[in-house]
C-alpha positions in Angstrom: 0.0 0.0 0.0 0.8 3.3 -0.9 1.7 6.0 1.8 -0.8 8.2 3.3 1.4 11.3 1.6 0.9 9.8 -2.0 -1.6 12.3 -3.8 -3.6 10.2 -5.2 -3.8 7.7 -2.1 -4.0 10.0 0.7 -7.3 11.2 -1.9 -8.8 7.7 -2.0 -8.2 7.1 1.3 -9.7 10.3 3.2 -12.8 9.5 1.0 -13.3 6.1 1.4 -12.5 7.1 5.2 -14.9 9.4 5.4 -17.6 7.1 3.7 -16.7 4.5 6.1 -17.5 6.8 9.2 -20.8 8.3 7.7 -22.3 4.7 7.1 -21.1 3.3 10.9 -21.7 6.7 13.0 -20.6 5.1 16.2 -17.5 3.6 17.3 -18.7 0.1 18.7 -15.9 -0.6 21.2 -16.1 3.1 22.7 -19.3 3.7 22.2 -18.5 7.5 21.1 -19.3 9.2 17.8 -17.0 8.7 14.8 -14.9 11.7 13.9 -13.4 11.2 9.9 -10.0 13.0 11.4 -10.0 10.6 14.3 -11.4 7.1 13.1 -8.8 4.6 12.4 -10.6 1.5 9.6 -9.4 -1.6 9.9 -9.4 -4.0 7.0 -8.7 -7.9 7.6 -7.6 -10.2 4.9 -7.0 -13.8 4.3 -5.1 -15.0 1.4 -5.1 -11.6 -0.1 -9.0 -11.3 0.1 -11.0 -9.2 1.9 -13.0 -11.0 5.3 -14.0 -7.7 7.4 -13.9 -4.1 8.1 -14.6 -2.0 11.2 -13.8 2.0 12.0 -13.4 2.5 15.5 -12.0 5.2 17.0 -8.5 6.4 17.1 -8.4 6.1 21.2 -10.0 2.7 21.1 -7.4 1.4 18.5 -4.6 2.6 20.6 -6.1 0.4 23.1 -6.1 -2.4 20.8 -3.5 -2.6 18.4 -0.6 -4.5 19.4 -2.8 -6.9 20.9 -4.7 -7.3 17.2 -1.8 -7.3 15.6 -0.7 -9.9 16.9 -3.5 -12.0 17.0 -4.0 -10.9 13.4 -0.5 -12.6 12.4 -1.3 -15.7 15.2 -4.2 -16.7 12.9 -2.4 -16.1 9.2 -4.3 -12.4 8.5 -3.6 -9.2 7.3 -4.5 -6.5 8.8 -4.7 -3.0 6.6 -4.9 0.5 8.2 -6.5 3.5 7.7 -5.6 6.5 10.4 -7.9 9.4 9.7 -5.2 11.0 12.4 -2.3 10.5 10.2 -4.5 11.1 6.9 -5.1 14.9 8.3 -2.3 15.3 10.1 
C-alpha cells in the first residue's frame, strides 16, 4: 500500500474514510461518535482477500493494536490501516 502522503492515495483514502464513518456513526468498542480526522478503519484479509472491516475510534485502536496485531498474524491475516489522524495530520 501506498503512503498516506501519496496524492492520489491519501485522496482515495480520506474518502473512502470518510464514507466509512458516515455509514457506521458510532465507534462500537467506545461507544462514542466517529470523527473522519480521528477514526482509524481496519481491513482484515485472508489469502489476499477481503474478510471484514470495522472503523473505531483512534483512542480505542490505541487500546487495541498490538494486541490485534498480533492476533491478526497468530491466525495467518492481514491486517490494513487506515488513520484518519495520520490522513489529516
Amino acid at each position: 500500500m501506498a503512503k498516506p502522503t501519496d496524492g492520489l492515495q491519501l485522496i482515495v483514502d480520506r474518502e473512502l474514510l470518510t464514507w466509512a464513518v458516515g455509514r457506521a456513526i458510532i465507534c462500537r468498542l467506545a461507544g462514542t461518535v466517529l470523527d473522519q480526522k480521528d477514526a482509524v478503519m481496519l481491513t482484515t484479509k485472508k489469502n489476499g482477500v477481503e474478510v471484514g472491516c470495522e472503523v473505531i475510534s483512534g483512542s480505542a485502536y490505541d487500546k487495541i493494536a498490538a494486541r490485534l496485531v498480533e492476533t491478526m498474524a497468530a491466525n495467518g491475516m492481514e491486517l490494513e490501516v487506515v488513520d484518519g489522524r495520520e490522513l489529516w495530520s
